[in-house]
N, C-alpha and C positions, 0 to 999 in steps of 0.2 A: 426264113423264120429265125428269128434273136433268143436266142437263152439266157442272154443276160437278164439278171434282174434287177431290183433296186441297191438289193445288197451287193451287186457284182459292180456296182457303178462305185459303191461306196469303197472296195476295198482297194480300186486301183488306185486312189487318190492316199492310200494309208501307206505303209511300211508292208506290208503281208507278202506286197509281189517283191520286196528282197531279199523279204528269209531263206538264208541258206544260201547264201549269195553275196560275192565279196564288195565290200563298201567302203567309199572315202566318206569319212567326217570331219567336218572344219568346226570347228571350235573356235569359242569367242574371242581366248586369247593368243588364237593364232594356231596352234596346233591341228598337223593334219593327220588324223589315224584312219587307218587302213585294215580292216578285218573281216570275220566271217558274221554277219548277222544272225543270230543265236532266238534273242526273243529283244521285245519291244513293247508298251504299253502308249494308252492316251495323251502323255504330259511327253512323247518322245524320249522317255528312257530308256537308254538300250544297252546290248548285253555283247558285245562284241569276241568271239573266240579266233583266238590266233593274234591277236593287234597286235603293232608295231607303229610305231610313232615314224611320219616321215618327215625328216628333217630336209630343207633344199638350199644351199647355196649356192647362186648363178645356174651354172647349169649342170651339177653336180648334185646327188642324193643320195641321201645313205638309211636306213630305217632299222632304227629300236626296238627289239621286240617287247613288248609289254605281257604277252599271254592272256588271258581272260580278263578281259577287260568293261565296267560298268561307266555309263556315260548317264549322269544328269541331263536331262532334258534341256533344261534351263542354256545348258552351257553349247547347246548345237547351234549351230551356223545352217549350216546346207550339209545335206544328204545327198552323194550320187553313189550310181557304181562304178567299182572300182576294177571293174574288168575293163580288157583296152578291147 
């Protein structure tokens, strides 16, 4: 027997199962930030706490810290997480 519901379909495909949970964001112009998912809305606006901007040359990285950090929708790329 499945307890899933309709709404349980809907949220795996949203942002809900990240919250609270650390994530890479690539951005349009390139930039990859790395932080704690905080809150999110429908247009993918999000609210990243801790961020740091990673920077990578060859095979070297180094990461900026940004602190509380607000992300336009518009300007995301791809969403994963950022745990290894």
């Amino acid at each position: 027997m499945s307890w899933a519901g309709p709404e349980d379909i809907f949220l795996s495909t949203s942002l809900a199962s990240y919250l609270d949970k650390k994530l890479l964001v690539l951005l349009r112009d390139g930039r990859k930030l790395l932080g704690i998912l905080r809150s999110f809305d429908q247009f993918a606006n999000a609210v990243l706490e801790g961020a740091c901007e990673r920077v990578i040359i060859g095979d070297l990285y180094c990461d900026i810290p940004l602190g509380l950090y607000v992300i336009r929708g518009e300007n995301v790329v791809l969403i994963g997480s950022g745990e290894r």
